[in-house]
N, C-alpha and C positions, 0 to 999 in steps of 0.2 A: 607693227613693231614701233616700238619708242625711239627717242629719236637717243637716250641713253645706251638702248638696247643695243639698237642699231651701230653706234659710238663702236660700243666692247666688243661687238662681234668682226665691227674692222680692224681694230687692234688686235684682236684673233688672230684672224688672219694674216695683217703683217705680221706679225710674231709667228704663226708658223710655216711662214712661206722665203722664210731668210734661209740663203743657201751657206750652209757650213762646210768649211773645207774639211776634207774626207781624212784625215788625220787626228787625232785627239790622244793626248800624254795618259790619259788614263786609257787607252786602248794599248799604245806602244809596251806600258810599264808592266801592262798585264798580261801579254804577249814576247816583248818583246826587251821586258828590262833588261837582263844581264849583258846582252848585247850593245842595247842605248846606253848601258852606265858605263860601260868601257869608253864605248865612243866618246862622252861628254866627259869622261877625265880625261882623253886627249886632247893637246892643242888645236881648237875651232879651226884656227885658220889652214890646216893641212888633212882635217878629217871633220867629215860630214858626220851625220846623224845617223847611219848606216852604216858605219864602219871605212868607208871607201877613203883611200887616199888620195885625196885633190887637192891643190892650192888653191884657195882665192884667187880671182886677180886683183888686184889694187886700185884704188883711187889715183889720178893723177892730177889734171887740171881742173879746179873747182870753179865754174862760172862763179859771178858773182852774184848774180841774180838769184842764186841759190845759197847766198850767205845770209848771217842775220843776227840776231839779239833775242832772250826771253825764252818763250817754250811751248812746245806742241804736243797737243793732247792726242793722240792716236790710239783707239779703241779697236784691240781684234779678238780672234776666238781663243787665244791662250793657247797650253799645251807645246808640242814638241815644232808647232809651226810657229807661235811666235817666238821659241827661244832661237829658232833659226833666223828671223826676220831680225831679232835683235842682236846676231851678230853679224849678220849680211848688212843690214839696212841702220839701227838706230844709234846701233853705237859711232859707225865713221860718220854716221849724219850730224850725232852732237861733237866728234872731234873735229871736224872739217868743214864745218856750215856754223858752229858755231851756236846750236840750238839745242835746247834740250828738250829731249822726248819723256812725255808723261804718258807710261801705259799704262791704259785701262783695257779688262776684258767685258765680255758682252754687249756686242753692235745692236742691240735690240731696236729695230725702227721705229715699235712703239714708242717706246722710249725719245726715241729722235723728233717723233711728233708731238710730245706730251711737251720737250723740253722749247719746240719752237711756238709750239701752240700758245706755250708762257712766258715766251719769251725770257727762257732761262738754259738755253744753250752752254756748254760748259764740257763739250767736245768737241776737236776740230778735225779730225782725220774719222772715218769708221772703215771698216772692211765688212763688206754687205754685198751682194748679188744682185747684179745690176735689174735682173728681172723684179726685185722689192723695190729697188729707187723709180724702178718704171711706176710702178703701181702706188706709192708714199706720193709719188710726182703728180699723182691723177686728180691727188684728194687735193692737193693744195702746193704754196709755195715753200719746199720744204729741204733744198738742195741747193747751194753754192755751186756756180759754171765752175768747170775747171778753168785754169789759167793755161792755154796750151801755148800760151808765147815763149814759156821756158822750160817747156815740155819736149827732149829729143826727138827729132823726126822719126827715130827708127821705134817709135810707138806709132804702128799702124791704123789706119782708120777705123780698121774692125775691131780695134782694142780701144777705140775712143768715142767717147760717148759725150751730150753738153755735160753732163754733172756726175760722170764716173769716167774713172781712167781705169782700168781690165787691170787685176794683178793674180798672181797666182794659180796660171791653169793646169787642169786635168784632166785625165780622161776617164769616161765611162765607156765600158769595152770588155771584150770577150774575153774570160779567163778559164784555165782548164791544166787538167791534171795530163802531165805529159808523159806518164807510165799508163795512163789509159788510153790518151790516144795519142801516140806516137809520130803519127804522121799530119796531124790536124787539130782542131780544124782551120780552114782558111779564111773564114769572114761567115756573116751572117748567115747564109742559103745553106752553110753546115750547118751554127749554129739550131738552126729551127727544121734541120732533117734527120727526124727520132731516129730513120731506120738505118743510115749511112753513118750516124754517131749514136745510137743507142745509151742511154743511160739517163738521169734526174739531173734535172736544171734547176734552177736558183734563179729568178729574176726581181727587180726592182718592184712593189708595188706602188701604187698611183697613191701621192700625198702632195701635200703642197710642197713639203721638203724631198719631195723622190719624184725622178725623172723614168716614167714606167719608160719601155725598151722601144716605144713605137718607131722610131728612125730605124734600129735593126729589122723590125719587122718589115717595114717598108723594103729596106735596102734586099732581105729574102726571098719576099715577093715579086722584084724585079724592077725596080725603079733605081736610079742611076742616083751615088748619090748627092751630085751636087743637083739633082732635082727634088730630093725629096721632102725642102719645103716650099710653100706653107706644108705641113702633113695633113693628108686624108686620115683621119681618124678613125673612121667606118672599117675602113680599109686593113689598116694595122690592127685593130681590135681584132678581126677576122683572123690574121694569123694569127694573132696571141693563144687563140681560142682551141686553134689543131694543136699548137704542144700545149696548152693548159694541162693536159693530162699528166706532161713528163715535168710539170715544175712542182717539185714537193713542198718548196716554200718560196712565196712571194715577201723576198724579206725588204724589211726597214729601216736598218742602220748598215754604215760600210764594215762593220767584223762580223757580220752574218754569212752573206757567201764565201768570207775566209775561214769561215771557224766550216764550213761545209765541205768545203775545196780540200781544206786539212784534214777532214774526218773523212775523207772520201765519200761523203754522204751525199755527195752533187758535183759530179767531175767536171762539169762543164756550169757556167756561172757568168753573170752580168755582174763586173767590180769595177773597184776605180784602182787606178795603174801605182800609185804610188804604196799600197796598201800589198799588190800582188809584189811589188819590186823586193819591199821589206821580208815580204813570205822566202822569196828566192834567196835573199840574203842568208835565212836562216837555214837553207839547205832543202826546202820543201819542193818537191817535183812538180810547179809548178810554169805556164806560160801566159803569155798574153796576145792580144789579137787585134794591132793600129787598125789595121783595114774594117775603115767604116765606125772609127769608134766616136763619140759623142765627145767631143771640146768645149769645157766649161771653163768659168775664172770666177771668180768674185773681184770686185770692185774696189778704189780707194773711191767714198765721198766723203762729202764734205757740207755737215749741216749748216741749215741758213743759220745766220747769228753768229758762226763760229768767231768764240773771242780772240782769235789768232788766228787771223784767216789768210792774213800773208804769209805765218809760217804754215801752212797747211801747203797753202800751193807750191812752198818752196819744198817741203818734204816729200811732196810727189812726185815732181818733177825729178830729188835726186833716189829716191825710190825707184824711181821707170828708168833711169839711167842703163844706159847699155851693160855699164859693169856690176850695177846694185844688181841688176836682174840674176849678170851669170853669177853672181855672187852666193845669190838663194836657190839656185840650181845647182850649184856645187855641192851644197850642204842637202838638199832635199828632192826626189825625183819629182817634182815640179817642174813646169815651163816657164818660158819666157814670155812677155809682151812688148820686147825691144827688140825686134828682128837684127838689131847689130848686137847681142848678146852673144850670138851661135860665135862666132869670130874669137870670141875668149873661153870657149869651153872646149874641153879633149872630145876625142870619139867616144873613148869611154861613157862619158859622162852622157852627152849627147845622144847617141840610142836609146838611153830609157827614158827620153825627155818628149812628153807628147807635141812638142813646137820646134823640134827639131826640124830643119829643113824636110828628112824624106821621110816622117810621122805625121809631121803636120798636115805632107799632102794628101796623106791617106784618111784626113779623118773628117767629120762632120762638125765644122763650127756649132755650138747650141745657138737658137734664134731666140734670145731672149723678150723682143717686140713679142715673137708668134705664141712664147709661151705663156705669159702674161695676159693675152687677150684670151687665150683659149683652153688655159689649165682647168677650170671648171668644167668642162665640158668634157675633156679630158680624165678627170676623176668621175666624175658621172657616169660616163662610158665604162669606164676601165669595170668601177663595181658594178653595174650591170652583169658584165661578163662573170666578174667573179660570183655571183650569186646563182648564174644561169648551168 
């Protein structure tokens, strides 16, 4: 292979292995317009993007280390999550910090390597999956440390990384139609028992952008799960392979198992939580299933070169703020990665929130290290099976 070849097929690869948060305005609008348009001609600061009535909380004491001059470039996926991000986070960031925010959409890492490679950087913030900064990080120097000196304590160390700080999590997790099954199911060992819940499943298939279900499968087969990594691969393939039969489709984007769930086509379904929340709002017999579910986030970094690289650290630091966080939870059933957020959110709010104190304990952090080393191996596996 050329060493050109070789070049574009790594840029391949970053490019298809950016983790996108599971929300997109051209999914909501086609789903779910009449309901978002109501909501968005209401006052942001007392109604969310799902109709619910919550207050913000407020800003109060602005360090100063988070104050500033000039303006920061902040690059995410668009759609109905940054209009929220832009009334939770960028708008009091430029009244109250004194900076202003230039959005740009698509974090593409290639991109981030092509632009430091020439040293022509000209974004300071991205929202990217820390599992791509692991891997962009392998090939070279290509990530800004974060600055955790002005960084709230109540961002955990599991939400912090040298060159990413966790924003935005969610869950992947057991979704199912509760006029079929009424009383269940309770966690994985249903999920993957055809004969105690009878009917077609819907699962994730193995891509760089899809997380196949191997932790459930593990967690079925009887592994505890705060043991279940590193994951035995062999292992989980194995169960995959007894319901193979009952999965009608191994789908690839997040409104596949909803548009399935809805059709009644796949009563029982691997989704991500904020997509089933939305279904329930519209009145769909719908649930969800914490125990044991998969906990993901995406990232803020911060490319090397950034030409504002002190407002960068300054916008993440009041980003991860205990209140910016419950700010963007109010608005979107999203989590937190400021564990002093939960303090400013109702019950309400906080049940459908996968980082809620009693969700969070139920669920499986993602190992972004584990998957990064091991997703090809992973995908190899996975199509094996599918072919066999």
């Amino acid at each position: 292979m050329s060493d050109e070849t070789s070049h574009k097929a790594m840029l391949q690869r970053l490019h298809d292995s950016v983790m996108v948060p599971p929300t997109s305005r051209r999914d909501f609008l086609l789903r779910y317009g009449g309901g978002l348009a109501a909501a968005m001609a209401m006052p942001m600061l007392s109604t969310g993007a799902f109709g619910q009535t919550e207050a913000m909380p407020e800003f109060k004491d602005i360090p100063q280390a988070w104050k500033g001059s000039g303006q920061v470039v902040v690059v995410t996926w668009g759609g109905i999550g940054t209009d929220m991000q832009r009334k939770a986070w960028f708008e009091p960031f430029e009244k109250l910090c004194g900076i202003k925010v230039v959005e740009a959409v698509g974090p593409d890492p290639a991109k981030v390597k092509a632009m430091v490679d020439t040293k022509t950087t000209s974004w300071d913030v991205c929202q990217i999956g820390r599992g791509t900064m692991i891997e962009l990080a392998a090939q070279g120097d290509y990530w800004e440390p974060i600055d955790y000196g002005i960084v709230e304590k109540g961002v955990t160390d599991n939400f912090r990384s040298k060159f990413g700080l966790d924003i935005v999590p969610y869950a992947q997790m057991i979704a199912y139609r509760k006029d079929v099954y009424p009383d269940g199911p309770k966690g994985w060992a249903d999920f993957f028992n055809a004969e105690k819940y009878p009917g077609a499943r819907t699962m994730p298939i193995a891509t760089k952008g899809n997380i196949p279900e191997l932790v459930g499968a593990l967690i079925a087969d009887g592994v505890a799960p705060d043991k279940v990594y590193p994951l035995d691969i062999d292992r989980a393939i194995r169960v995959l392979t007894k319901i193979k039969p009952k999965v009608v489709k191994w789908w690839e984007t997040g409104a596949q198992p909803m548009q399935m769930l809805i059709d009644n086509e796949a009563p029982l379904a691997t989704a991500w939580n904020g997509r089933v929340y939305s279904a329930q709002q519209e009145g769909k017999p719908l649930d969800l299933v914490w125990n044991g579910g998969t906990l993901l986030s995406n990232a803020w970094l911060v490319p090397k070169g950034a030409p504002n690289l002190s407002n960068a650290q300054k916008f993440i630091a009041f980003s991860s703020s205990a209140i910016a966080q419950a700010r963007y939870s109010t608005l979107l059933p999203y989590g937190f990665t400021n564990v002093d957020s939960a303090q400013y959110l109702s019950p309400a709010v906080l049940k459908n929130l996968p980082t809620s104190p009693e969700n969070a304990k139920l669920m499986v952090p993602y190992q972004h290290e584990w998957w990064a080393a091991n997703r090809p191996e992973v995908i190899a596996k996975f199509n094996k099976m599918m072919l066999s």
